[in-house]
C-alpha positions as CSV (number, residue, x, y, z in Angstrom):
1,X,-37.1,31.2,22.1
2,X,-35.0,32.0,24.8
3,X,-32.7,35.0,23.3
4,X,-36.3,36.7,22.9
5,X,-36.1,37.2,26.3
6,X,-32.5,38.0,26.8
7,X,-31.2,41.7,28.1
8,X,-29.1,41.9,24.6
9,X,-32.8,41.4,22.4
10,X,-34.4,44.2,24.7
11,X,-31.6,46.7,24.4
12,X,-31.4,45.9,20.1
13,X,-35.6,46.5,20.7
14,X,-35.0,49.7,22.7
15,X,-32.4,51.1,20.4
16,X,-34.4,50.5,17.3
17,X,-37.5,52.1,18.4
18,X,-35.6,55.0,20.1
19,X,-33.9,55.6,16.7
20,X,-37.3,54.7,14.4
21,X,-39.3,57.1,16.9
22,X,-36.9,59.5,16.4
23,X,-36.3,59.2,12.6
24,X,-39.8,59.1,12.1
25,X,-40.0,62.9,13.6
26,X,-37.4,64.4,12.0
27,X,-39.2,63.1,8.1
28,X,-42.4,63.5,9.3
29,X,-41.7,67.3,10.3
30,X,-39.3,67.9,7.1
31,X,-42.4,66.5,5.1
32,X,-44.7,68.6,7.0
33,X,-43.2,71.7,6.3
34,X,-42.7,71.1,2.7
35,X,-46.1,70.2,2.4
36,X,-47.6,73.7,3.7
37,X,-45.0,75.4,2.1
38,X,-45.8,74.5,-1.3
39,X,-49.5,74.0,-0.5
40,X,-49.6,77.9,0.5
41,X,-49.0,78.9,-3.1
42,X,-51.5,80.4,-5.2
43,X,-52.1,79.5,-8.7
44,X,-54.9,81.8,-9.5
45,X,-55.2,85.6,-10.0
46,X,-57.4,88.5,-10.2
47,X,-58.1,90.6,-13.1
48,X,-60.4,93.2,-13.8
49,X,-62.3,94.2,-17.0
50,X,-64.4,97.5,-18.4
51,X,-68.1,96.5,-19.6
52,X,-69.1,99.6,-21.5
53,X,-73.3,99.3,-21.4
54,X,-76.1,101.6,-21.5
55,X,-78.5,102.1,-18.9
56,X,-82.2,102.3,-19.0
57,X,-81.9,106.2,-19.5
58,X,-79.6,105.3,-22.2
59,X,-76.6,106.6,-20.9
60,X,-73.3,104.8,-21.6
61,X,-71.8,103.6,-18.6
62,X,-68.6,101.6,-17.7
63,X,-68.9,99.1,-15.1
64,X,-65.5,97.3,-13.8
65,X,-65.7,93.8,-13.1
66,X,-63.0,91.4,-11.0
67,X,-62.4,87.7,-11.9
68,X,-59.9,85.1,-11.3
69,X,-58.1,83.4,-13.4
70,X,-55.8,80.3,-13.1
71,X,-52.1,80.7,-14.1
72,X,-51.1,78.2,-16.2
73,X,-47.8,78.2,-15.2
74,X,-49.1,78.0,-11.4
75,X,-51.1,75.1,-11.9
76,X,-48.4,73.3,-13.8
77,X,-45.7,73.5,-10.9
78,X,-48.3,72.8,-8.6
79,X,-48.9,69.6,-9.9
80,X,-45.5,68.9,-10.2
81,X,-44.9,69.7,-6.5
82,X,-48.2,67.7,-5.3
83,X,-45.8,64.5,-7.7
84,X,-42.8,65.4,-5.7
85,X,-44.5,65.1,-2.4
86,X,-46.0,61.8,-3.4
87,X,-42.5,60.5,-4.1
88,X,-41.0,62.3,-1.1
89,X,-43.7,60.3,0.8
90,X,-42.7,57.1,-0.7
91,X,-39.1,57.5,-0.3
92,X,-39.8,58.0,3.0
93,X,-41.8,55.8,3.3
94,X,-39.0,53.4,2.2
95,X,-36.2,55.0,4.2
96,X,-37.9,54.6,7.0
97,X,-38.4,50.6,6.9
98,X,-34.8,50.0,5.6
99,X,-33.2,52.4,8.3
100,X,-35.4,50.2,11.2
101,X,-34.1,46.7,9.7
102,X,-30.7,48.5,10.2
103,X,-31.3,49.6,13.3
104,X,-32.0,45.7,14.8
105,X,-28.9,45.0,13.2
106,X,-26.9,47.6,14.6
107,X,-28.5,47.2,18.1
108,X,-28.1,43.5,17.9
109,X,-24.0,44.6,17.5
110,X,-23.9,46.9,20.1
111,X,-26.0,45.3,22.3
112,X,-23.2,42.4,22.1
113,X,-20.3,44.7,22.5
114,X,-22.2,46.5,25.8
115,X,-23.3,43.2,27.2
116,X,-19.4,41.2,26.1
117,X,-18.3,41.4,29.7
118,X,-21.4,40.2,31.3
119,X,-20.7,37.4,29.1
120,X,-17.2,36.7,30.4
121,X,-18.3,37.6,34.0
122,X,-21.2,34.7,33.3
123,X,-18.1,31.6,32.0
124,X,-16.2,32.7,34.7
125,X,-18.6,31.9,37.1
126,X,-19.7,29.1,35.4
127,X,-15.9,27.3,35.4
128,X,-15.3,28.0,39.0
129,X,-15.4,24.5,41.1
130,X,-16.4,24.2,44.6
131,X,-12.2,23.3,45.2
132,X,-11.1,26.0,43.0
133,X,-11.4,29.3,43.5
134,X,-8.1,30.4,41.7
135,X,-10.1,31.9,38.2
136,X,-10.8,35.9,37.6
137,X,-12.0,37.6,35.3
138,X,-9.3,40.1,35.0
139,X,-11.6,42.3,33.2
140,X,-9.6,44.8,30.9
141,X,-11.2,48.4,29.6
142,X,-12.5,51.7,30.8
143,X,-13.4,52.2,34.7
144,X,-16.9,51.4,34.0
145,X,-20.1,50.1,36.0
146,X,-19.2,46.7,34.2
147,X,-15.5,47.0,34.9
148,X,-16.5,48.2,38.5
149,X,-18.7,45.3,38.6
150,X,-15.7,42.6,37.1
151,X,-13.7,43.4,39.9
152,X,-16.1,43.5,42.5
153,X,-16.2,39.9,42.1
154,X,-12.9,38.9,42.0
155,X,-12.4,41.0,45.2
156,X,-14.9,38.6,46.1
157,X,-13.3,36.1,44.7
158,X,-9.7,36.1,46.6
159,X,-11.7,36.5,49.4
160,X,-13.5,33.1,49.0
161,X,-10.3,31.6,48.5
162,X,-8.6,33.0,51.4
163,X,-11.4,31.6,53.4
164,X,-11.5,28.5,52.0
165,X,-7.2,27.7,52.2
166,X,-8.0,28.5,55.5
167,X,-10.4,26.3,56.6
168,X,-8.6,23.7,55.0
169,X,-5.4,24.3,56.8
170,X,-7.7,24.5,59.7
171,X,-9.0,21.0,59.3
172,X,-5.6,19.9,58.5
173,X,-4.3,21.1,61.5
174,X,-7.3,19.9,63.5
175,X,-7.0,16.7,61.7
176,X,-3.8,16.2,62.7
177,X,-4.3,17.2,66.8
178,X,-7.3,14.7,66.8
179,X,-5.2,12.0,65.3
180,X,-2.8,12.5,68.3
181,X,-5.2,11.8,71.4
182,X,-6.8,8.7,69.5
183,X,-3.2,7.3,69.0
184,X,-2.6,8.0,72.8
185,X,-6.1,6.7,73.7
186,X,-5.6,3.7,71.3
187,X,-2.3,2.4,72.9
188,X,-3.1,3.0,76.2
189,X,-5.8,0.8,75.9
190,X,-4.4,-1.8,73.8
191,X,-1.4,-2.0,76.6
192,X,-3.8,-2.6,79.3
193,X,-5.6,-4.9,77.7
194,X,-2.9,-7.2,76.6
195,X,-1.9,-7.3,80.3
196,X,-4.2,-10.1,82.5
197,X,-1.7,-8.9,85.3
198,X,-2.6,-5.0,85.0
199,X,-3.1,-3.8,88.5
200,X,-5.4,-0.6,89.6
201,X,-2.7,1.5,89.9
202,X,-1.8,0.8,86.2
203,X,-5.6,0.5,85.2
204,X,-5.7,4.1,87.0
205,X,-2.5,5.5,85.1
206,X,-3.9,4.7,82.0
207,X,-7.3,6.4,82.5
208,X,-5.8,9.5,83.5
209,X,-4.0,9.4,80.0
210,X,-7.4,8.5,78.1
211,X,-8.9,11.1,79.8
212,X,-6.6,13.7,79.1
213,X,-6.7,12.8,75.8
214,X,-10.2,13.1,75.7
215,X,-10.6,16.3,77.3
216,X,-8.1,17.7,74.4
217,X,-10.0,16.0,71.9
218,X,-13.3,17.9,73.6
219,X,-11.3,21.4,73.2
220,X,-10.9,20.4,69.4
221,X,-14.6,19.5,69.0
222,X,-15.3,23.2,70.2
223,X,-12.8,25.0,68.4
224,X,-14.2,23.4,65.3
225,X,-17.7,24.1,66.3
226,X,-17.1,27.6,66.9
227,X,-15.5,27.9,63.6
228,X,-18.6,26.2,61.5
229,X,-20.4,29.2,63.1
């Protein structure tokens, strides 16, 4: 799908590993060090006995001898430890999975919230014509790299469109000075041609004027070249 690959499903991604990863340290150490600390204790304990006996001379003699014995007690709240550390470990366990479902959730949130003026920045850009340039974004909110961003391209923007009302009044005007020598030309030749009588002085005369008005219409030609560049 394509939100799969969008930058809002990377950063939810990001953000939920970041906080699992770290999570997962912080139990994982707490469980550690509970575990060696109740693993270190010691539920037996040494005791000592007299063994009166005779030896082969038959002399009584007393012989001390060292055993260990478990503690009841011991053994009982180590077992009870060894069942809290398998439900610590399950708990965890649990914890764990529930706070990474949260975490896409809460990523998938902020992620929106983060990424919300990209979004606007995107329509924006998407409504703006070819013929008008007249839309911002008008981004409101902390001087940020998005906000920085935002009005970057409106900067951008109004320069467009100054650019553009001026080339238009440029062709206007241009428009408007061509239509003037072709008007000139036009009736020139139209007056010498509806006159069988026209002399060479008059035929002269009025090729003066058309060329005149072609030269000007040559200087426009440039001027508007020079400006495509």
């Amino acid at each position: 799908p394509g939100w799969a690959g969008s930058i809002r499903f990377r950063l939810m991604v990001l953000y939920s590993v970041l906080l699992f990863g770290l999570a997962t340290v912080v139990v994982g150490g707490i469980y550690a060090g509970l575990a060696r600390s109740l693993e270190d204790q010691d539920v037996s304990r040494t005791e000592a006995a007299a063994v009166l006996f005779r030896d082969a001379d038959g002399r009584d003699m007393i012989r001390t001898l060292e055993f260990e014995v478990q503690d009841p007690l011991a053994v009982f709240e180590r077992e009870v430890n060894e069942q809290a550390l398998d439900q610590l470990r399950t708990y965890a366990f649990g914890a764990l999975g529930l706070l990474f479902i949260g975490s896409l959730g809460v990523g998938w949130f902020v992620a929106g919230l983060v990424l919300r003026p990209v979004g606007r920045i995107t329509s924006v850009a998407r409504e703006i014509s070819g013929t008008d340039l007249s839309r911002r974004i008008e981004l409101e909110g902390p001087d940020d790299e998005l906000k920085q961003l935002a009005d970057t391209f409106d900067d951008m923007l109004s320069r467009l469109d100054e650019a553009f009302e001026n080339q238009r009044d440029f062709i206007h005007e241009a428009s408007h000075e061509l239509r003037n020598p072709l008007a000139v030309i036009r009736t020139n030749l139209d007056v010498v041609l509806s006159d069988p009588n026209a002399d060479t002085e008059e035929l002269r005369s009025a090729g003066e004027v058309v060329g005149r008005s072609a030269e000007r219409m040559t200087t426009l030609v440039d001027d508007l070249l020079v400006y495509a560049r």
